[in-house]
C-alpha angles and dihedrals in degrees: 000000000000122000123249117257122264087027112127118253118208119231132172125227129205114237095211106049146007089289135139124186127194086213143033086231083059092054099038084048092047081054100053090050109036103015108042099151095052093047094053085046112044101005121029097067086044098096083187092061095034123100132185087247126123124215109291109007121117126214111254110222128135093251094053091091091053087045097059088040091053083045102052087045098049090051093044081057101056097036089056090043091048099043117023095084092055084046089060094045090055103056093041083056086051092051089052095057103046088052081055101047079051105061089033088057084051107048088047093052087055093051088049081053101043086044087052096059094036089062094047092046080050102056082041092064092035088061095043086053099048081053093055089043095048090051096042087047086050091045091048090055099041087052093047093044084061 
């Protein structure tokens, strides 16, 4: 029998960790076995809490199969409520960056370039200078050798 839509499912969460239980013997149970410190101080005297159960076994009983459904859906749903939008918000910051990365790969790829041609307009001049220089420096010497 599966319950109407819209209708609240209980779960039980576990205080300690990121944990949801269909039942308050699975959480007892969870208790014993992860959480031992916690369950002799704040569960074990508390005959209300308390079960028969030991660590680890599950009631039997014909419901138990539509409980954990409901449960696992119940937890997709608020998963997906809690975290899609960050999810969201995630991949559009990505995509930001990437765009960024982007641009910043290109503008560097021009000012290699830019440098590029600035260095070899610079050697051109230096060896047009050194040309200059040589026939001045032949021309000096011709002139002081008159």
């Amino acid at each position: 029998m599966k319950q109407p839509k819209g209708q609240p499912i209980e779960v039980f969460k576990c205080k300690i960790c990121f944990k949801y239980f269909a039942t308050n013997a699975h959480l007892v149970g969870h208790y014993k076995k992860k959480h031992a410190d916690y369950f002799k101080a704040h569960i074990q005297n508390n005959d209300k809490i308390i079960t028969d159960l030991e660590v680890g076994e599950i009631p039997a009983h014909k419901n138990t199969k539509i409980a954990q459904d409901q449960f696992m859906d119940s937890v997709k749903r608020e998963v997906l409520c809690r975290y899609s939008a960050h999810f969201h918000r995630l991949q559009e910051t990505l995509g930001q960056i990437k765009d960024q990365s982007g641009a910043l790969r290109n503008k560097q790829e021009f000012m290699q370039t830019a440098n590029k041609e600035q260095l070899m307009q610079i050697n051109r001049g230096l060896v047009k200078y050194e040309g200059e220089i040589g026939s001045l420096k032949e021309h000096f010497a011709k002139t002081l050798s008159k």
